[in-house]
C-alpha positions as a Markdown table, in Angstrom:
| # | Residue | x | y | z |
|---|---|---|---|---|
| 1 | Unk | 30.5 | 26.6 | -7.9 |
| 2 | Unk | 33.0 | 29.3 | -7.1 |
| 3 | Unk | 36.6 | 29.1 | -8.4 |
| 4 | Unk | 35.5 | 25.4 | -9.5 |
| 5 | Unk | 35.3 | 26.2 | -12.8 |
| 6 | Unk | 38.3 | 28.2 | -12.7 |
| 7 | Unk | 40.5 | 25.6 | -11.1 |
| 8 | Unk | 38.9 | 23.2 | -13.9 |
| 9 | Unk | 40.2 | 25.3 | -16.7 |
| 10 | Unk | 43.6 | 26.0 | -15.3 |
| 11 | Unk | 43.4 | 22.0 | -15.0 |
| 12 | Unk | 42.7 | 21.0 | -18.3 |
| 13 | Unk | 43.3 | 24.4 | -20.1 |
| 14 | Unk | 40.9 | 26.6 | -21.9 |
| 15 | Unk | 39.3 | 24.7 | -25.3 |
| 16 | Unk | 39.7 | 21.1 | -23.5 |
| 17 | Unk | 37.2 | 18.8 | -24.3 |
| 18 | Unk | 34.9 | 19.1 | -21.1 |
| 19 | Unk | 31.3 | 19.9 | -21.5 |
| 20 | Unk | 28.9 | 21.5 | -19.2 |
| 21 | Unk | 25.0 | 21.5 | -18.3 |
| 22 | Unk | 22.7 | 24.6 | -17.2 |
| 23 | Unk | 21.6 | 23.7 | -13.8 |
| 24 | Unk | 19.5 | 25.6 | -11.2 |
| 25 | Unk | 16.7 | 26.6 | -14.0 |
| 26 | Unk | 13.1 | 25.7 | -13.2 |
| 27 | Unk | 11.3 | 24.1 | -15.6 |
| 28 | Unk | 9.5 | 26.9 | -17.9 |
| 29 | Unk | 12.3 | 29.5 | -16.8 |
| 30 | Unk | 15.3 | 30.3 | -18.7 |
| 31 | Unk | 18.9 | 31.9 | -17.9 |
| 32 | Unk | 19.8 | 34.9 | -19.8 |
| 33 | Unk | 23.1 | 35.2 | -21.6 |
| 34 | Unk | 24.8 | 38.7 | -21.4 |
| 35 | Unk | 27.6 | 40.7 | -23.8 |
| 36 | Unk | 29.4 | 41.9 | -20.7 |
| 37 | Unk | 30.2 | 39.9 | -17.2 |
| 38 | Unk | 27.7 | 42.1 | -15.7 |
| 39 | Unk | 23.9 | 42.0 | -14.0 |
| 40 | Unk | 23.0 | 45.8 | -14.7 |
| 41 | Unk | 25.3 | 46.9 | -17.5 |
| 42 | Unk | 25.2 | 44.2 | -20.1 |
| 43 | Unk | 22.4 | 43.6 | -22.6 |
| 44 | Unk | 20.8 | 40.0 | -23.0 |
| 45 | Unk | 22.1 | 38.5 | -26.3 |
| 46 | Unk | 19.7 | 35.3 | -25.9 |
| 47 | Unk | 18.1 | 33.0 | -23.7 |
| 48 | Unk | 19.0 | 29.1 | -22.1 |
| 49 | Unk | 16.4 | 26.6 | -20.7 |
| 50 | Unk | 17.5 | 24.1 | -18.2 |
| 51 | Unk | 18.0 | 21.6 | -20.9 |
| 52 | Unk | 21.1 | 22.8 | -22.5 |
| 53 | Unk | 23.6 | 20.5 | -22.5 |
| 54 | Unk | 27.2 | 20.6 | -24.2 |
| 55 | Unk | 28.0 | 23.7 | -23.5 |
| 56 | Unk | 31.6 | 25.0 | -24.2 |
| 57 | Unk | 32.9 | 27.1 | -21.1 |
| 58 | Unk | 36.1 | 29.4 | -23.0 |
| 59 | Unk | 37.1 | 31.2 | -20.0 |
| 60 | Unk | 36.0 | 32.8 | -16.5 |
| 61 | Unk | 36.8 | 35.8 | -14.4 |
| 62 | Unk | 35.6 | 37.5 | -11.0 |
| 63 | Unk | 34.2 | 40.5 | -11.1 |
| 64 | Unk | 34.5 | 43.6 | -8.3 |
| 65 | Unk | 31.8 | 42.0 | -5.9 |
| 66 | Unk | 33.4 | 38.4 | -6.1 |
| 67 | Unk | 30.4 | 36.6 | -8.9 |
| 68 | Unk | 32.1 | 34.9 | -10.9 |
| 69 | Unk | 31.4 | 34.7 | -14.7 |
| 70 | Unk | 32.3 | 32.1 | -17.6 |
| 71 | Unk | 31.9 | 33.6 | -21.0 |
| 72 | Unk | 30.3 | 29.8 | -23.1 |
| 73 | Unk | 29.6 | 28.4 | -26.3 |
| 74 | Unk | 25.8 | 26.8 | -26.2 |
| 75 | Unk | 24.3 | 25.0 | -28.9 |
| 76 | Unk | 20.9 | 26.0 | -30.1 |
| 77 | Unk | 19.3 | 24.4 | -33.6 |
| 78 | Unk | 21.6 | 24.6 | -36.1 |
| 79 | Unk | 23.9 | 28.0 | -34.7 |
| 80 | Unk | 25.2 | 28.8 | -31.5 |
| 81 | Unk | 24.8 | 31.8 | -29.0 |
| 82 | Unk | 27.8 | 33.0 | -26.9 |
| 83 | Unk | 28.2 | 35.6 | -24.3 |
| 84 | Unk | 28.6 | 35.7 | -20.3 |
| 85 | Unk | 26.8 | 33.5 | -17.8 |
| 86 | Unk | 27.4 | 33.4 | -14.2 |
| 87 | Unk | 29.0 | 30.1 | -13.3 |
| 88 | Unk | 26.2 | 29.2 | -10.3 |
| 89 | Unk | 24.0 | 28.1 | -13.5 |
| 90 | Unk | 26.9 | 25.6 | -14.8 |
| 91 | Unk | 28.1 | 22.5 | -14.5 |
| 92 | Unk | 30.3 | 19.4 | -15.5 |
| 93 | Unk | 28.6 | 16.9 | -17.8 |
| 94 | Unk | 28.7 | 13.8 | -16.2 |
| 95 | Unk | 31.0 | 11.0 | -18.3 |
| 96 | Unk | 28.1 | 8.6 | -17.1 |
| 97 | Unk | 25.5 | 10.3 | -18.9 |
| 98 | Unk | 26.6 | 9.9 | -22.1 |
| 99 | Unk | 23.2 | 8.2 | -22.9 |
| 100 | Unk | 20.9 | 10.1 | -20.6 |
| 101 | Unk | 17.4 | 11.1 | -21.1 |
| 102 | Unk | 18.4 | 14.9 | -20.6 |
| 103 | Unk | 21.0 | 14.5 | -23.3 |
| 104 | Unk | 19.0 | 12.7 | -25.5 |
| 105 | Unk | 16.1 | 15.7 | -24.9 |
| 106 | Unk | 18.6 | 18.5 | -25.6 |
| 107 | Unk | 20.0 | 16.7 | -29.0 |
| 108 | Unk | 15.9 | 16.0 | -30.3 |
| 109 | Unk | 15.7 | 19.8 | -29.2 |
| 110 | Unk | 18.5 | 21.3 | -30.9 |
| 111 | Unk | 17.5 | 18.8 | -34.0 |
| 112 | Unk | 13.6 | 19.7 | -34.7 |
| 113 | Unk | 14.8 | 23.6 | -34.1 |
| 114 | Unk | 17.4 | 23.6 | -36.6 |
| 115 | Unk | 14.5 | 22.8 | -39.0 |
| 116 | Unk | 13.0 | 26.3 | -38.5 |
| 117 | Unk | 16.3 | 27.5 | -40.2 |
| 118 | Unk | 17.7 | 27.2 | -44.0 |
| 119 | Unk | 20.3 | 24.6 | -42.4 |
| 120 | Unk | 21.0 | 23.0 | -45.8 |
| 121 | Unk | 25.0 | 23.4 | -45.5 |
| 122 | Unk | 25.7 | 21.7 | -42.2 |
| 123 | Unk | 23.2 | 18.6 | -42.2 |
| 124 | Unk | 25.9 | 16.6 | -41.3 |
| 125 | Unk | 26.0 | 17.9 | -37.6 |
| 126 | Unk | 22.9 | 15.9 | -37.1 |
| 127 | Unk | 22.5 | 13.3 | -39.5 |
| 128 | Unk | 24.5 | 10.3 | -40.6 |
| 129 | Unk | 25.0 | 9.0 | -43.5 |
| 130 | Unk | 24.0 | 7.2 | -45.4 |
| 131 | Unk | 20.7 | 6.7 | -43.2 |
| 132 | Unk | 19.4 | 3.4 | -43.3 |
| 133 | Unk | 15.8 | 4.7 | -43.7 |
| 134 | Unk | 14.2 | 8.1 | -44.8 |
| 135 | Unk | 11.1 | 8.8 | -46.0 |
| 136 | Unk | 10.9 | 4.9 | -47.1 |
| 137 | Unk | 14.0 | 4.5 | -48.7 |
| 138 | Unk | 17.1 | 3.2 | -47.4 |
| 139 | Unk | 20.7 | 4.4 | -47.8 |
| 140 | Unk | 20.1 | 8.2 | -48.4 |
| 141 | Unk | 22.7 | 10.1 | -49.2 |
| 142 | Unk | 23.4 | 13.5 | -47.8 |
| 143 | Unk | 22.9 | 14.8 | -51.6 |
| 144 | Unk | 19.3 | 13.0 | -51.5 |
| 145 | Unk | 18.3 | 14.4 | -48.1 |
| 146 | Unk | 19.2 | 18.1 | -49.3 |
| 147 | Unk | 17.4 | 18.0 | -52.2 |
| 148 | Unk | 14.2 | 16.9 | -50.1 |
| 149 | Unk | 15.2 | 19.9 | -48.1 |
| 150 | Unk | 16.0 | 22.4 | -50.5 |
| 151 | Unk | 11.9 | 21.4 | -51.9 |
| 152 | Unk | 10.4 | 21.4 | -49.0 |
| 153 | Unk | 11.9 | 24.9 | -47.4 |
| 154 | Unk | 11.2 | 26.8 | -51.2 |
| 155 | Unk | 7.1 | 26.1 | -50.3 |
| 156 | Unk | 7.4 | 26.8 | -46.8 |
| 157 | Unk | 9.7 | 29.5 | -46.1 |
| 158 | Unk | 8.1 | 29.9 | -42.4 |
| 159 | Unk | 8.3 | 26.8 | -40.1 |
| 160 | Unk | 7.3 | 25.8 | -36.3 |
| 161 | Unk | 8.3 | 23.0 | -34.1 |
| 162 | Unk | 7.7 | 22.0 | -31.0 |
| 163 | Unk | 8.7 | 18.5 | -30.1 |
| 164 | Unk | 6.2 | 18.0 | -27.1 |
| 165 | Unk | 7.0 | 14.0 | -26.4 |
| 166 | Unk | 10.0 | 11.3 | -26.0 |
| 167 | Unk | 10.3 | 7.6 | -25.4 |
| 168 | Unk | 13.1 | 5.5 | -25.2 |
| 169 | Unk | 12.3 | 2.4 | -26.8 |
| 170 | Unk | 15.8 | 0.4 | -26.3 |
| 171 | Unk | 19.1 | 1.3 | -25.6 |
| 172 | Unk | 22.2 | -0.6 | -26.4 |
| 173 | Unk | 26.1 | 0.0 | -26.7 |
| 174 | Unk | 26.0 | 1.2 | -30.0 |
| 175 | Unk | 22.7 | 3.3 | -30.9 |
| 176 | Unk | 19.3 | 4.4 | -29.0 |
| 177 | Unk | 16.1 | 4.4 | -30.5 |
| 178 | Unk | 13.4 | 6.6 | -29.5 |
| 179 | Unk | 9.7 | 7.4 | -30.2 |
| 180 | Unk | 8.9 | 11.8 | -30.4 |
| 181 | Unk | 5.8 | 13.7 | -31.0 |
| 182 | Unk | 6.4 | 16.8 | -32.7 |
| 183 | Unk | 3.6 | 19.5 | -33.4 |
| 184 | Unk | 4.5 | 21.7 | -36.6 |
| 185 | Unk | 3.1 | 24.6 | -39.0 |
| 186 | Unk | 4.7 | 25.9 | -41.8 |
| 187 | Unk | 3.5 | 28.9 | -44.0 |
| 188 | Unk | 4.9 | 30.0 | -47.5 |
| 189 | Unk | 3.0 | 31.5 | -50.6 |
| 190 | Unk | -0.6 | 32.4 | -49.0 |
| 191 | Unk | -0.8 | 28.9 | -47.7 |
| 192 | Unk | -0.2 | 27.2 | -44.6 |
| 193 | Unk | -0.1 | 23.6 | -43.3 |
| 194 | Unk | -0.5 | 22.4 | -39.5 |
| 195 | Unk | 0.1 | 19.1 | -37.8 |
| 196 | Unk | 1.5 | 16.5 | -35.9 |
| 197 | Unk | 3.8 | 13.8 | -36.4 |
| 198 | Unk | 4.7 | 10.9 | -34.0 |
| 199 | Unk | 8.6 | 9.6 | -35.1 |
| 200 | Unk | 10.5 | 7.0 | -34.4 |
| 201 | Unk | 14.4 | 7.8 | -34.7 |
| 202 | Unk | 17.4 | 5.7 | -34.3 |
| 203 | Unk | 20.1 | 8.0 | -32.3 |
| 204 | Unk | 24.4 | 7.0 | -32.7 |
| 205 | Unk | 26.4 | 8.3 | -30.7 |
| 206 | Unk | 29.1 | 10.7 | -32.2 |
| 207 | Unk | 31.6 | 12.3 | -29.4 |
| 208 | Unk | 29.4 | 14.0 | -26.8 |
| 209 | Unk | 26.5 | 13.9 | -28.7 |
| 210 | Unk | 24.2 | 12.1 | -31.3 |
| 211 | Unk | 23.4 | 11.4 | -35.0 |
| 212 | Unk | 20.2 | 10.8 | -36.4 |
| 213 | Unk | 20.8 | 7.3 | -38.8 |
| 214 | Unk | 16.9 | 6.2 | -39.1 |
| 215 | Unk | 13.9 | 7.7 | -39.0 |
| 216 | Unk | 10.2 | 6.1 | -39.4 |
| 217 | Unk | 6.7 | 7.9 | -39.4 |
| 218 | Unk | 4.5 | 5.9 | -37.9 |
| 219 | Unk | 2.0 | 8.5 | -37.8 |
| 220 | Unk | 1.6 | 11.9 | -40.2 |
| 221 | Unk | -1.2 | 14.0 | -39.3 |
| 222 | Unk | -2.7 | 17.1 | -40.9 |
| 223 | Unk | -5.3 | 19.1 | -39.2 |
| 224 | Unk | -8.0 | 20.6 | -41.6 |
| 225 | Unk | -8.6 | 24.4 | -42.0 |
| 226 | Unk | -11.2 | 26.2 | -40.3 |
| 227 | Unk | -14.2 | 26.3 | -43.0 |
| 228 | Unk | -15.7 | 29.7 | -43.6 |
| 229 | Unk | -18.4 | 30.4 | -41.9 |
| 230 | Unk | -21.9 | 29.9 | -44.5 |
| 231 | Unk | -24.9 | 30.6 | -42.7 |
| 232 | Unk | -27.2 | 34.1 | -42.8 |
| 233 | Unk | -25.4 | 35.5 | -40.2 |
| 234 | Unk | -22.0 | 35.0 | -41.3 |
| 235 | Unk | -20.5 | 39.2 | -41.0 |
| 236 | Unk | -16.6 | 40.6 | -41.7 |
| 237 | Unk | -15.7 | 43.0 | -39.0 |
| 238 | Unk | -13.8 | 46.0 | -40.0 |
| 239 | Unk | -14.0 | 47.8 | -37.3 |
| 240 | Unk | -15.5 | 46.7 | -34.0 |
| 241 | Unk | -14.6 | 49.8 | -32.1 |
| 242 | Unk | -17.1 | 51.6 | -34.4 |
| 243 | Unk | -19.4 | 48.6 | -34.8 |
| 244 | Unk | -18.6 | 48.8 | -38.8 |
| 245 | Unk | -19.8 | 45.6 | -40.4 |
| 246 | Unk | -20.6 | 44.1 | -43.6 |
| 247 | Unk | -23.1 | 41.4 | -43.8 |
| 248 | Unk | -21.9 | 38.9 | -46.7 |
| 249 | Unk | -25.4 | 38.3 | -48.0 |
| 250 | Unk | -23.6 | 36.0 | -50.6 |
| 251 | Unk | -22.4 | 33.9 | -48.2 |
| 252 | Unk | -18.7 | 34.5 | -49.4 |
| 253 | Unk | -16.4 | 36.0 | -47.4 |
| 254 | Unk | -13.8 | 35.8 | -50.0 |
| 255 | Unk | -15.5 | 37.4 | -52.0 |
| 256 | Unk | -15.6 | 40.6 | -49.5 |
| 257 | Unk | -11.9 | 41.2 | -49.9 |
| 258 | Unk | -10.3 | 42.5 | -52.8 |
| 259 | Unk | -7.8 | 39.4 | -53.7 |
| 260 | Unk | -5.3 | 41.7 | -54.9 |
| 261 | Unk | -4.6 | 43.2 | -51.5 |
| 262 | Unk | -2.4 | 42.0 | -49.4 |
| 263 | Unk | -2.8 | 41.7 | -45.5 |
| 264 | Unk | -1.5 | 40.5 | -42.2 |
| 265 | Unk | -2.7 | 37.8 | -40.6 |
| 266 | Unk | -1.9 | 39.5 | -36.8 |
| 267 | Unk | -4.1 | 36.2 | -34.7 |
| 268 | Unk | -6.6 | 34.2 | -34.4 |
| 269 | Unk | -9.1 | 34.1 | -31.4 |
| 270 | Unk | -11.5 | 31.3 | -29.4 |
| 271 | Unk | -13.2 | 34.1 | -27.4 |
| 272 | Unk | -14.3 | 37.7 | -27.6 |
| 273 | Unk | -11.0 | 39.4 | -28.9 |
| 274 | Unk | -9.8 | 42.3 | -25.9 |
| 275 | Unk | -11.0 | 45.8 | -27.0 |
| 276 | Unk | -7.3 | 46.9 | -25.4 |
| 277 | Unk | -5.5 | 44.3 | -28.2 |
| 278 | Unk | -7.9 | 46.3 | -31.0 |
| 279 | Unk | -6.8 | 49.8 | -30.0 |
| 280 | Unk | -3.4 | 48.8 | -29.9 |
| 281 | Unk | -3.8 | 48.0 | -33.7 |
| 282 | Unk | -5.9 | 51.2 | -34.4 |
| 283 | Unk | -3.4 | 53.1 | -32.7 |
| 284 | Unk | -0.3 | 51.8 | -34.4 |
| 285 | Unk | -2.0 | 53.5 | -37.6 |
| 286 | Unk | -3.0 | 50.6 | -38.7 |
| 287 | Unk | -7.0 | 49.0 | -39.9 |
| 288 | Unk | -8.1 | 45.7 | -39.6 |
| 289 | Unk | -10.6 | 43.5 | -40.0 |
| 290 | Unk | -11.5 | 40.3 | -38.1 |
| 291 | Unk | -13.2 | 37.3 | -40.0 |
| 292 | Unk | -15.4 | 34.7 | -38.4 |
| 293 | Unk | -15.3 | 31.0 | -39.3 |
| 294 | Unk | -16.3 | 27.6 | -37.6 |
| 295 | Unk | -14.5 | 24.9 | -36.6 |
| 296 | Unk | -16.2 | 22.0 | -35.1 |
| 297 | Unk | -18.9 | 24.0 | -33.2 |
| 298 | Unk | -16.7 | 26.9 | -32.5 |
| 299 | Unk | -16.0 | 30.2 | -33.8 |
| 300 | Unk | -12.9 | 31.2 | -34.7 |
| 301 | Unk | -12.4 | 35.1 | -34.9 |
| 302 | Unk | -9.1 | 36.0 | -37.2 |
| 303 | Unk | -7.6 | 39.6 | -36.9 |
| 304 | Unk | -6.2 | 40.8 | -40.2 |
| 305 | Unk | -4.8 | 43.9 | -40.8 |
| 306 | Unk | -4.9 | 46.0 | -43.9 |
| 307 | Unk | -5.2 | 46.0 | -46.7 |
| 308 | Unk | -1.9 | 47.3 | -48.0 |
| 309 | Unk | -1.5 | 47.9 | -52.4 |
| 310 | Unk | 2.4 | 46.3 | -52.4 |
| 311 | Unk | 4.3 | 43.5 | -51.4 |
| 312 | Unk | 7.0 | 46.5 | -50.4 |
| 313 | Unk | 3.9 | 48.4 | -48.1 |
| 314 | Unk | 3.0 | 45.5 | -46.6 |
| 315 | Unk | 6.4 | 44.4 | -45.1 |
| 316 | Unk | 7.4 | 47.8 | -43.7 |
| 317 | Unk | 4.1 | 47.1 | -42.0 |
| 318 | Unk | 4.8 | 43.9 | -41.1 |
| 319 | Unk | 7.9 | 45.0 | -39.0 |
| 320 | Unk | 5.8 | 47.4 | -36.9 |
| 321 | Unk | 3.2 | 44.3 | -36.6 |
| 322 | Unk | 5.7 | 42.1 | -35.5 |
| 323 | Unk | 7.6 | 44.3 | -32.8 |
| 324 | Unk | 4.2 | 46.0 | -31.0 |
| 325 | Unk | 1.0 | 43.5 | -31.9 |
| 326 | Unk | 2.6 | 40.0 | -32.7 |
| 327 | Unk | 5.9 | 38.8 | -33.2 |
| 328 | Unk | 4.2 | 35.5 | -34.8 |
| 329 | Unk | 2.3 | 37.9 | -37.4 |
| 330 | Unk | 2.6 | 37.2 | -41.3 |
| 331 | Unk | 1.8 | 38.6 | -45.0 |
| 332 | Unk | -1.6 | 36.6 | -46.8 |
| 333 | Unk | -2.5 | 38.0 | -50.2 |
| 334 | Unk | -6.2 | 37.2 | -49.4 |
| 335 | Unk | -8.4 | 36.1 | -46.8 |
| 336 | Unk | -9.7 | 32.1 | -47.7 |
């Protein structure tokens, strides 16, 4: 790859219309993207999995050992991330792959994830309209599909995706259809939803990449919540370092929490939760309690910590949370 992609952009100049791919990532890996041409003096500014396609090269240079480095434009959900990559991990988009399956993946990628984001403003990157079908309806406008949007991201202000399946089901000159699986959970107000949908989506092609002009449930599922556990020997943890528990006599472990706190859900647990993973909380200044529930015929063990008077308390917290116990941690008022 040497001096290729150099000789490419002296051929066609710098901001010409050729794409590239990130090659020579295993699956499950990803190539880091650095502020500076450099291995050891840069800092990673985000990450790229060996599906990225279209991804804008805006200039290269060599640096004193002879690697050469291209600083790019990739695509990532609804926003971009830019910095310095060494050119051994690109190349040239084939012009015969305009319909391939890895292109097709990357676009159903960059789609579900810019749902994680407030991408209300710039719908029309993915979608075109009007779409012949959403939701039931046909010809929705771009006004129709942001109010449905603007709705649906004000009660969950936290969403998840992770498209897990695709299918081409035809392809012609003109459009692709295709059939996804997508796993979700999305939080907002105390509450939270999980699922899984199954999709199809009608795909037209729009320069180098696709927009969405159909799109048909065929299956919406919603897993139920974990019941509380009822039974005599239902307890509430508070501290299982010092063996502190509370048996709920009532059979109400809602009732064992003050619903005027506020706490932070930090995970949830199939087996015996690691005494290291406890301490770690304890010694971040932190206490916690861990509620048992069933589900099917296991036991679920949740880790909250707090409780915490204030919204205000409980976010500073929730930063610490976040950067040393779980990154995937969030505020609930009360434990249901």
């Amino acid at each position: 790859m040497k001096n290729i992609i150099l000789l490419m952009l002296l051929l066609f100049g710098f901001g010409h219309a050729i794409k590239y791919e990130i090659v020579h990532i295993k699956k499950g890996r990803a190539l880091n993207v650095r502020d500076t041409p450099s291995l050891r003096k840069s800092a990673v500014v985000g990450r790229l999995t060996a599906y990225i396609t279209n991804v804008s090269v805006k200039e290269c240079l060599e640096d004193k050992v002879g690697n050469e480095w291209c600083y790019i434009n990739a695509p990532k959900g609804g926003s971009h991330i830019e910095g310095w990559v060494n050119s051994y991990y690109l190349a040239p988009m084939a012009k015969t792959s305009k319909f391939s399956w890895l292109r097709i993946q990357n676009f159903l990628l960059n789609f579900y994830l810019s749902d994680k984001e407030d991408f209300l403003d710039k719908l029309q990157v993915f979608y075109a309209f009007p779409m012949q079908r959403y939701f039931r309806s046909k010809n929705v406008s771009l006004m129709e599909l942001r109010q449905k949007k603007v709705l649906f991201y004000k009660k969950w202000s936290k969403r998840d995706y992770r498209f897990t399946y695709l299918k081409i089901l035809k392809r012609k000159h003109n459009y692709i259809d295709v059939q996804t699986t997508v796993r979700w959970r999305v939080e907002g107000h105390g509450d939270y939803e999980s699922g899984k949908d199954i999709q199809k989506l009608r795909l037209v092609p729009s320069g180098n990449t696709f927009k969405v002009s159909a799109i048909k449930y065929l299956r919406h599922t919603v897993y139920p919540k974990p019941k509380p556990v009822l039974d005599d020997n239902a307890t509430l943890v508070l501290n299982e370092e010092n063996n502190e528990t509370v048996a709920l006599a009532d059979n109400s472990l809602k009732n064992a929490l003050d619903s005027k706190k506020y706490y932070i859900k930090a995970g949830s647990f199939f087996f015996d939760i690691n005494k290291e993973y406890l301490s770690g909380i304890s010694k971040n200044g932190f206490s916690y309690m861990i509620q048992k529930v069933r589900q099917d015929n296991k036991i679920i063990r949740r880790v909250f910590i707090g409780p915490f008077d204030s919204v205000e308390a409980t976010k500073e917290a929730l930063k610490v949370v976040r950067a040393k116990i779980n990154e995937h941690a969030y505020i609930q008022t009360f434990i249901h």
